[in-house]
Backbone as JSON Lines, residues from 0, in Angstrom:
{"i":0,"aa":"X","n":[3.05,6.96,-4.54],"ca":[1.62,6.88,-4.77],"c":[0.98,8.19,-4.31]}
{"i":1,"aa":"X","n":[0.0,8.7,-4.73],"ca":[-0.86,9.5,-4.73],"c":[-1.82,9.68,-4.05]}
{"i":2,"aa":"X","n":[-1.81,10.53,-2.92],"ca":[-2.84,10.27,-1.6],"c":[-3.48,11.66,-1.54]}
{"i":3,"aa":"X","n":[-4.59,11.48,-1.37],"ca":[-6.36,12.48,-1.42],"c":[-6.25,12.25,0.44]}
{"i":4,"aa":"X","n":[-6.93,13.58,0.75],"ca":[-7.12,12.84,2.42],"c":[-8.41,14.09,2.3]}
{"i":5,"aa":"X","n":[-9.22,13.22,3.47],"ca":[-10.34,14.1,4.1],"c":[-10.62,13.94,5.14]}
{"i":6,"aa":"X","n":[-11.44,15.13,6.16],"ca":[-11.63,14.3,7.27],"c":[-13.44,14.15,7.48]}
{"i":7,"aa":"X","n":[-14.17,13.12,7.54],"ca":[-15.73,12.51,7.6],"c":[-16.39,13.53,8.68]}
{"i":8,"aa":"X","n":[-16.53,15.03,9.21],"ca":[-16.27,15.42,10.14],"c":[-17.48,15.19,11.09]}
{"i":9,"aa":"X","n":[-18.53,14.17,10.74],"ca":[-19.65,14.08,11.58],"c":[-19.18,12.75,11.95]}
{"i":10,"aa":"X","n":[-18.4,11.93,11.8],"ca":[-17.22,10.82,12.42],"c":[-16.43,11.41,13.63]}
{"i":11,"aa":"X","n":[-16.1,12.75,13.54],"ca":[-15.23,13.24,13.96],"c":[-15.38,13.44,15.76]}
{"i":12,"aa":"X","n":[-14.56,12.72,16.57],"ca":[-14.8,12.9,18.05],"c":[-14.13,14.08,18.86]}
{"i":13,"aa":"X","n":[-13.44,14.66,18.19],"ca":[-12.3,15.93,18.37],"c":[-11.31,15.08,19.58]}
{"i":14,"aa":"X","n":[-10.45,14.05,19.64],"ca":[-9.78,13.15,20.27],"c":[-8.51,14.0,20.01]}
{"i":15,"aa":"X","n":[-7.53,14.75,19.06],"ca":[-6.7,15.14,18.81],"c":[-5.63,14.28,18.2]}
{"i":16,"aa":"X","n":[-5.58,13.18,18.41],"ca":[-5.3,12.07,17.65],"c":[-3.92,12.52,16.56]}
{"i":17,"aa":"X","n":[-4.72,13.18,15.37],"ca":[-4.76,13.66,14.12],"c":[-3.69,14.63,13.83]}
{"i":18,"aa":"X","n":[-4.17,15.41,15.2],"ca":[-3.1,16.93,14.83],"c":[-1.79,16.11,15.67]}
{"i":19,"aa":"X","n":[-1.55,15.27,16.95],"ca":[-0.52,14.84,17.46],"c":[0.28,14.06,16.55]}
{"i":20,"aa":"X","n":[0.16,13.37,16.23],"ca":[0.35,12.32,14.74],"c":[1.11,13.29,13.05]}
{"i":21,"aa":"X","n":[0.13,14.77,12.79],"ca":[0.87,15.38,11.84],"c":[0.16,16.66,12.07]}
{"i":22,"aa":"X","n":[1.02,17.37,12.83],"ca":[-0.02,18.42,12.98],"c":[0.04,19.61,12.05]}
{"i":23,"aa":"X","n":[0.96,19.38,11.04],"ca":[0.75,20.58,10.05],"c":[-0.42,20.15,9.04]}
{"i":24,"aa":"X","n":[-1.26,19.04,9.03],"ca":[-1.87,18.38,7.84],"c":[-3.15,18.49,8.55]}
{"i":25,"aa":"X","n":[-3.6,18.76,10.0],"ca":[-4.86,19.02,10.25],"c":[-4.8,19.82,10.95]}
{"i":26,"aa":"X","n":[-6.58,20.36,10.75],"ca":[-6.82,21.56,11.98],"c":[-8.34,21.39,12.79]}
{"i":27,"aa":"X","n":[-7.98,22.45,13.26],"ca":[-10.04,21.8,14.4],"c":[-10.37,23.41,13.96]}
{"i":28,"aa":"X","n":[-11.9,23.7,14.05],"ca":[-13.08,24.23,14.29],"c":[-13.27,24.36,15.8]}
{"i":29,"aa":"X","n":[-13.83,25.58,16.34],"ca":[-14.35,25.98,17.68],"c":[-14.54,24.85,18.63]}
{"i":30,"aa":"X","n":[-15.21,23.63,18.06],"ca":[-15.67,22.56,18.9],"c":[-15.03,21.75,18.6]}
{"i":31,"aa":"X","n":[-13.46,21.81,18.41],"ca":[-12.56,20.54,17.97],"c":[-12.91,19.73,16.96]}
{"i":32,"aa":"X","n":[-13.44,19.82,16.17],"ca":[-13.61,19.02,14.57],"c":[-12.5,18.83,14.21]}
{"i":33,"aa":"X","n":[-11.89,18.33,13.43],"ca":[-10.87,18.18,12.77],"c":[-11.13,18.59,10.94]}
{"i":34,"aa":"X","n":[-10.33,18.69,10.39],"ca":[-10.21,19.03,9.1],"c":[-8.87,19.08,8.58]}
{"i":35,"aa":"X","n":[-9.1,18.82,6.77],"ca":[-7.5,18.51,6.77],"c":[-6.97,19.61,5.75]}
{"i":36,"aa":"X","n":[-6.12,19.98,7.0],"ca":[-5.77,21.73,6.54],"c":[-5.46,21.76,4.82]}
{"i":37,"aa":"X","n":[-4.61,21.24,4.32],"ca":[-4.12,21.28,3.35],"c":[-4.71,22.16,2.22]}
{"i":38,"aa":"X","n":[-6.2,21.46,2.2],"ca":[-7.59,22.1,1.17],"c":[-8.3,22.25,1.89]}
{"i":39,"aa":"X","n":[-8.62,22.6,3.13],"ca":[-9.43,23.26,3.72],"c":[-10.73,21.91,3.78]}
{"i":40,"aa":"X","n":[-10.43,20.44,3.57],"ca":[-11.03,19.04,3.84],"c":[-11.9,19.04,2.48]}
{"i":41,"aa":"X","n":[-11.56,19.61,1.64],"ca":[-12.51,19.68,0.67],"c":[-11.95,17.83,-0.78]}
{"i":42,"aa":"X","n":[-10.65,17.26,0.31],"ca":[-10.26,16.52,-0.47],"c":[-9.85,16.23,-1.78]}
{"i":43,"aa":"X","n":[-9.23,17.69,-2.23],"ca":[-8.66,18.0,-3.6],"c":[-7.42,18.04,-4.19]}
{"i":44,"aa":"X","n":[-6.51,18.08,-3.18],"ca":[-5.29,18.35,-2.75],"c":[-3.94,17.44,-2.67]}
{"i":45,"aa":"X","n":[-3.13,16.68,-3.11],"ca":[-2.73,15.74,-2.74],"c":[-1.89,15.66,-1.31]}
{"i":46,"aa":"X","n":[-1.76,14.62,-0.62],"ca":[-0.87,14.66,0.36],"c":[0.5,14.84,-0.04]}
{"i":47,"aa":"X","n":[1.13,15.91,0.58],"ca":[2.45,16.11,0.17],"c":[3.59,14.92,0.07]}
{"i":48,"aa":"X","n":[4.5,14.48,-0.49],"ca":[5.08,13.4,-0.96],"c":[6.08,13.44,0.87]}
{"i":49,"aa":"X","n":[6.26,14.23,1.25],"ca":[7.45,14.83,2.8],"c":[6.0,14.26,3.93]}
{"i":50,"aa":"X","n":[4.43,14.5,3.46],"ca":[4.09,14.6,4.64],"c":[3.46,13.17,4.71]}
{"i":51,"aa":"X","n":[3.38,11.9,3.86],"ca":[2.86,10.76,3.71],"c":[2.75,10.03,5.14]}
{"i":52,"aa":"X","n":[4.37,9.63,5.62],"ca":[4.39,8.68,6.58],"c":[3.61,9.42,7.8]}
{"i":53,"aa":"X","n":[3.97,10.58,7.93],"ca":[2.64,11.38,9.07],"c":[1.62,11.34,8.83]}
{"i":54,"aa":"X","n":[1.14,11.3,7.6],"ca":[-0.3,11.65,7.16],"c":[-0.89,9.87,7.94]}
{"i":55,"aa":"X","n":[-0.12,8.98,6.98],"ca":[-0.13,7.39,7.58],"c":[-0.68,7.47,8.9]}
{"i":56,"aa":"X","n":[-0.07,7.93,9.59],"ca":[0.38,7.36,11.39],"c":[-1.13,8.21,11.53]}
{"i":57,"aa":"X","n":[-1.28,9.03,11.53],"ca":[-2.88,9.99,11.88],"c":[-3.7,8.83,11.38]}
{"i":58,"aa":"X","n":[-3.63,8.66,10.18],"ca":[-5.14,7.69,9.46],"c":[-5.0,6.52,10.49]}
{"i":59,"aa":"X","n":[-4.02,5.76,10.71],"ca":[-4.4,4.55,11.07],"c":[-4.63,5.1,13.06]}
{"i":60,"aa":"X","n":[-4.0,6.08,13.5],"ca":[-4.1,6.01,14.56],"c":[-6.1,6.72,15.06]}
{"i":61,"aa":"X","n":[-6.84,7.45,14.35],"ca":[-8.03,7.76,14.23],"c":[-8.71,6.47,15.01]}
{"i":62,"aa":"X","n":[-9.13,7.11,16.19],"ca":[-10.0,5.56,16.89],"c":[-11.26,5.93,16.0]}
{"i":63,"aa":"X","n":[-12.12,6.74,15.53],"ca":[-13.67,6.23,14.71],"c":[-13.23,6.16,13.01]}
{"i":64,"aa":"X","n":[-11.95,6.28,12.76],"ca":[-11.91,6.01,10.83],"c":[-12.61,7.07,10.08]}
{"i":65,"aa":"X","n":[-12.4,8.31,11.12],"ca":[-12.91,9.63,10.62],"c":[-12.4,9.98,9.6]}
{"i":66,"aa":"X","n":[-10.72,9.88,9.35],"ca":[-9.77,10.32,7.95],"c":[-10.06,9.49,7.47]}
{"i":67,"aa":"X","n":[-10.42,10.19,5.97],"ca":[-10.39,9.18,5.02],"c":[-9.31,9.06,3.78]}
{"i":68,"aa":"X","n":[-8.71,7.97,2.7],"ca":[-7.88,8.74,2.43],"c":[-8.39,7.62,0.56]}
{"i":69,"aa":"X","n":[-8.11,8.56,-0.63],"ca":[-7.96,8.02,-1.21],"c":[-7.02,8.38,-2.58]}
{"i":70,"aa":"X","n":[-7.3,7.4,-3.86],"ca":[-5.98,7.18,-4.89],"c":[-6.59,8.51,-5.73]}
{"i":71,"aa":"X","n":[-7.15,8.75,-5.55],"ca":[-7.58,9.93,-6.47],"c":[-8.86,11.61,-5.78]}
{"i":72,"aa":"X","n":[-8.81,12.49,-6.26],"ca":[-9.65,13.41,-5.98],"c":[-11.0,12.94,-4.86]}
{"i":73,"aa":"X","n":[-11.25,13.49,-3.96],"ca":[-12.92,13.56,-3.84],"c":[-13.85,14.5,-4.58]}
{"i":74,"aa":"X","n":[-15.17,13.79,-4.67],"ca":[-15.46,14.66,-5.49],"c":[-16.28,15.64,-4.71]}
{"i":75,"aa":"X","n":[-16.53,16.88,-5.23],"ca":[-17.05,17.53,-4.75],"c":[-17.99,17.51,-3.87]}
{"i":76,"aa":"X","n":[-18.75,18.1,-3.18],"ca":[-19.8,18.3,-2.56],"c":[-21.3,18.82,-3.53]}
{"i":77,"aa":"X","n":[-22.22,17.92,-3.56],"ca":[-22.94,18.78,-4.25],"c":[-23.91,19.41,-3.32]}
{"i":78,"aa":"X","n":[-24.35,20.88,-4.3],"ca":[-25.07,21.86,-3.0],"c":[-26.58,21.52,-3.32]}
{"i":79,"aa":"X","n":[-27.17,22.02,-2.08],"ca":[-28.35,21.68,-2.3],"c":[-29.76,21.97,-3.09]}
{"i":80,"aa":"X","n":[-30.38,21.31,-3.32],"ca":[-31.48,21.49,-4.83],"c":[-32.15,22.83,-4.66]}
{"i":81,"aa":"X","n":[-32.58,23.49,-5.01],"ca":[-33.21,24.25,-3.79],"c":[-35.44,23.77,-5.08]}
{"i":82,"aa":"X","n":[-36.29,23.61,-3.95],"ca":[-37.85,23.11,-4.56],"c":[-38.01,23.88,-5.55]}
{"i":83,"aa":"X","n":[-38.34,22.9,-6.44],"ca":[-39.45,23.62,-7.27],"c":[-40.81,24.52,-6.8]}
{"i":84,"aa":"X","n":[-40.83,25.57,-7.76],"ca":[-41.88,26.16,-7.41],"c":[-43.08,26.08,-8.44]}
């Protein structure tokens, strides 16, 4: 099966959790954020078929359900509107 991962990063408690669990599949920011290295958390990426059962053990071990993981792409981010003038 086909696994999307991201990490929610305003969920995010910087616990380390994530990187102990698979630490080639995440990384932290200055203030310990987490992110999921792979795509840079942009959730585009699939989880590697070698890195699943690690990827597993991180998601479920996450005490706030910061990783998220799903069957297909996330979608982008959209940027912001900028006012009418």
């Amino acid at each position: 099966m086909t696994l999307y991962a991201k990490v929610q990063q305003d969920a995010c408690i910087a616990c380390g959790l994530c990187q102990l669990a698979a630490p080639s599949l995440f990384s932290y920011d200055v203030n310990g954020i987490a992110s999921y290295a792979p795509d840079h958390n942009t959730g585009s990426q699939p989880v590697a078929d070698v890195a699943q059962v690690a990827f597993k053990l991180a998601y479920t071990r996450c005490p706030t359900h910061a990783i998220k993981r799903s069957n297909q792409p996330f979608p982008a981010p959209t940027p912001p509107r900028r006012p009418e003038l």
